[in-house]
Structures are given as C-alpha cells and as structure tokens.
N, C-alpha and C positions, 0 to 999 in steps of 0.2 A: 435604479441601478446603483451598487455600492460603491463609494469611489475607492481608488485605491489610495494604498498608505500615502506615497509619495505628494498626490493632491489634496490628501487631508495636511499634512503640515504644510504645501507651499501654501493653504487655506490659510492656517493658523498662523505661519509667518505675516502673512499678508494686514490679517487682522489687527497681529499685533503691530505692524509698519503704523497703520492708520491709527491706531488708537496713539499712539506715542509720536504721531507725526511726521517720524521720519521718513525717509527715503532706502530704496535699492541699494543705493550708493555709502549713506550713513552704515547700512546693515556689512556692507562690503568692507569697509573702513576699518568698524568696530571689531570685525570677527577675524581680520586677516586675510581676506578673499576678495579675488575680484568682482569688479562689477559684473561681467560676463560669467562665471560662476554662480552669481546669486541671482541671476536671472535664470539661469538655468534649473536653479531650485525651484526658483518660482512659477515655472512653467512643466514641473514637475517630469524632468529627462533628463536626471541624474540618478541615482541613485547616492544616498546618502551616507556616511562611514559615521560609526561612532562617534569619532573624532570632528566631524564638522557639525555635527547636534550639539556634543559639548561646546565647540567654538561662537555657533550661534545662540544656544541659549544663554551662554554667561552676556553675549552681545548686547541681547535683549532682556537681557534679567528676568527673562519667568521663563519656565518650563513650555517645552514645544510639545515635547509629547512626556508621559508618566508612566515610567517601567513600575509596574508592581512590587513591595519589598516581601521579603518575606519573613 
C-alpha cells in the first residue's frame, strides 16, 4: 500500500530527528512551532502549508521534500 505524502515526510522528518539527534522539541524550537504542532506532523494529521516546509527545512538544514526546477 502507498503511503501518503503527509507520512512520507513526518518519515523523513523523523529520520532526520534521529540522524542529527535531536528531539520533537529541538525541531519545535528551531522552526518557530510548538511542540504540539510538530507532533502533529509527526503523526501525519496536519496538513502541511508551504510556509511550515520552508520553516522546518531551514530547521533542519536539508531539504524534506524536492520540488522539481525547471
């Protein structure tokens, strides 16, 4: 079964928590969001706005997800 978008990146967030150690909280901090927010990503029952991709990638410093250029 394919997952949906929203669980492919709280995936990808999650990965990156783990590889870079930090926490829910750290990601909360960093991006301007509460902690209850970014669990809510993480458990993929949000939907996401442009604006919090931007907020959480510069967060995390790599790309969550890759818009095609053209």
């Amino acid at each position: 079964m394919k997952k949906n978008l929203r669980t492919q990146i709280a995936e990808r967030i999650q990965s990156i928590l783990s590889e870079k150690g930090l926490r829910q909280q750290d990601l909360a901090d960093s991006a301007g969001l509460t902690k209850s927010y970014v669990s809510q990503i993480m458990h993929g029952t949000v939907n996401l706005t442009l604006e919090t991709i931007e907020s959480l990638q510069k967060a995390l410093s790599v790309p969550i997800i890759e818009i095609p250029r053209s």
